[in-house]
C-alpha positions in Angstrom: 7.2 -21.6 -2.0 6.8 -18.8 0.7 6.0 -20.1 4.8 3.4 -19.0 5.6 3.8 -20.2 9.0 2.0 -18.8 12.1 4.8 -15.7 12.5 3.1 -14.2 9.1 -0.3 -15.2 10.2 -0.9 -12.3 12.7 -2.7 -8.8 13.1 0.5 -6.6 12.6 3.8 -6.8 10.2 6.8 -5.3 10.1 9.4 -4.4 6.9 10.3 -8.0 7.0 7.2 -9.7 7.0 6.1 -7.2 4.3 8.6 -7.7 1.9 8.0 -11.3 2.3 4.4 -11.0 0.8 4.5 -8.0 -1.8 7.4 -8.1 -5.0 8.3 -4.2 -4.6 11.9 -3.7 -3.2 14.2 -0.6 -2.4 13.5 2.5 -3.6 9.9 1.6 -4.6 8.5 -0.3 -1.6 6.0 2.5 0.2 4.8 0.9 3.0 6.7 0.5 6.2 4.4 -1.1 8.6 1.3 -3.4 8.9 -0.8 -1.5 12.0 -3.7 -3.9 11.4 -5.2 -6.1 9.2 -8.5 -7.7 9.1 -8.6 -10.3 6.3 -10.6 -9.8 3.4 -11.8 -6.4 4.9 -9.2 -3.9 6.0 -5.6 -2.9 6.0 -4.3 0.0 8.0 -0.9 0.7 7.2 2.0 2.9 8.0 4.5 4.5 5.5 7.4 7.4 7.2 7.8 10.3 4.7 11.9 10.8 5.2 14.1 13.3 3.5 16.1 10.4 2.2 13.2 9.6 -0.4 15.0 9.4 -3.8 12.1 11.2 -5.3 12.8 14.3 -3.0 15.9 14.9 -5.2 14.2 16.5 -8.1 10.4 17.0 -6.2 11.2 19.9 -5.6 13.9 21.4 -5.0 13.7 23.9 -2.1 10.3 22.7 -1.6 10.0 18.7 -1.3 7.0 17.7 -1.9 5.8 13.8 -2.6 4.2 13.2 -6.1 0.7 12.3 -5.7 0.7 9.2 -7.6 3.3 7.9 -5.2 0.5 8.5 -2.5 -2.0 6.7 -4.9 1.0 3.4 -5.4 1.5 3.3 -1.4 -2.0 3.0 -1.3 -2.3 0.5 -4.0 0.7 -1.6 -2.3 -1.5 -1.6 1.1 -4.8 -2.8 -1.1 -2.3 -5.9 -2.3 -1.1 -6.4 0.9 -4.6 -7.1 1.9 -5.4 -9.8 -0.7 -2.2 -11.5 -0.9 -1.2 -11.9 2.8 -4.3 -14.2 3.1 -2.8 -16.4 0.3 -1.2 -20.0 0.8 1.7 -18.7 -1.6 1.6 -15.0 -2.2 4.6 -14.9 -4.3 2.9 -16.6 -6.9 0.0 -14.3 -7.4 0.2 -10.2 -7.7 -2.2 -7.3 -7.8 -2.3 -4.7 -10.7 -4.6 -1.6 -10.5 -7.2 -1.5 -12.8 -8.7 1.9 -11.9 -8.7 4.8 -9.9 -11.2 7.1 -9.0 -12.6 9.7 -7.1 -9.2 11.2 -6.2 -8.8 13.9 -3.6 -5.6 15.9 -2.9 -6.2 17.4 0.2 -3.1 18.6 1.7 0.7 17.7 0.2 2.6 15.3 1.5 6.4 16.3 2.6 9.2 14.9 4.9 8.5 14.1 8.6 4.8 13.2 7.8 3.6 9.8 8.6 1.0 8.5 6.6 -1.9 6.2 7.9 -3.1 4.5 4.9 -6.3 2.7 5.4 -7.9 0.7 2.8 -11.4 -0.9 3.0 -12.7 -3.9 0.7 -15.6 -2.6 -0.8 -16.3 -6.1 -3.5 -15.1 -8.8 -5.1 -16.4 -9.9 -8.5 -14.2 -12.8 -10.0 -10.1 -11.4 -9.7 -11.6 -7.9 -9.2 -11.1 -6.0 -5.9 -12.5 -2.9 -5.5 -11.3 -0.9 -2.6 -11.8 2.8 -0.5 -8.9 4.2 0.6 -7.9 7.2 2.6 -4.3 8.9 3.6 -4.5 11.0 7.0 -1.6 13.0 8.5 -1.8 13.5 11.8 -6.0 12.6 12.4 -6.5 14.7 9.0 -7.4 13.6 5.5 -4.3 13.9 3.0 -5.5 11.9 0.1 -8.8 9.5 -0.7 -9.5 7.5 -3.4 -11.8 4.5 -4.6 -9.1 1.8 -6.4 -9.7 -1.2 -8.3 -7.5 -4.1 -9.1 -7.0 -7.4 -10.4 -5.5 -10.5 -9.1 -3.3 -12.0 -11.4 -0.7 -14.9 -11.5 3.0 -13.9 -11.1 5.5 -14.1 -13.8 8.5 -16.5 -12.6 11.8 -14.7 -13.4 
């Protein structure tokens, strides 16, 4: 069982703290930072676009660009980080998407740019979430989206 003592009770969560409430690990955790959270309202998050990304290898060469349904799962990880950092014991429950829709591409997302995810709870029915979310870059919209998820219990491995 996770503590959940007052050091992950707060209004802003770094790397550590994250990886302490979602499952995803190296290379597929896409959030870096926790700006603010409001519980069961909003999440503003941070993820830094680097070079580095293992995607970047073959996305494209000569022109990196970030696939757009990596912008969709950074999204999705900030909508879980929402619901489960409220939770007693995170690690026992997990978020899946259901849906996605309304999707907007608005500008492409390379190395260097710093995405400000913000995600909104829009309801709750039962174990389904549904959520607005936006990507901005630099003050301007990247990528917007209305997501919907379940919450489910975890698998134990």
């Amino acid at each position: 069982m996770i503590d959940m003592s007052e050091d992950l009770i707060k209004n802003s969560y770094n790397i550590q703290d994250i990886i302490k409430i979602l499952p995803h690990r190296y290379p597929f955790v896409l959030i870096d930072r926790i700006d603010e959270v409001k519980q069961g309202e909003f999440v503003n998050a941070i993820k830094n676009v680097t070079i580095n990304e293992p995607f970047f290898q073959g996305h494209f060469p000569g022109q990196p660009v970030m696939p757009g349904v990596l912008s969709l799962e950074s999204m999705a990880q900030a909508t879980a980080f929402l619901m489960l950092h409220e939770l007693d014991d995170p690690l026992k429950k997990n978020m899946f998407i259901s849906g996605v829709d309304k999707v907007r591409y608005r500008r492409l997302i390379t190395p260097g740019d710093t995405l400000n995810i913000n995600i909104k709870l829009v309801s709750k029915k039962l174990t389904l979430y549904k959520f607005d979310g936006t990507i901005k870059i630099d003050g301007k919209l990247a990528v917007q989206a209305k997501i919907s998820s379940n919450l489910v219990d975890r698998v134990e491995v």
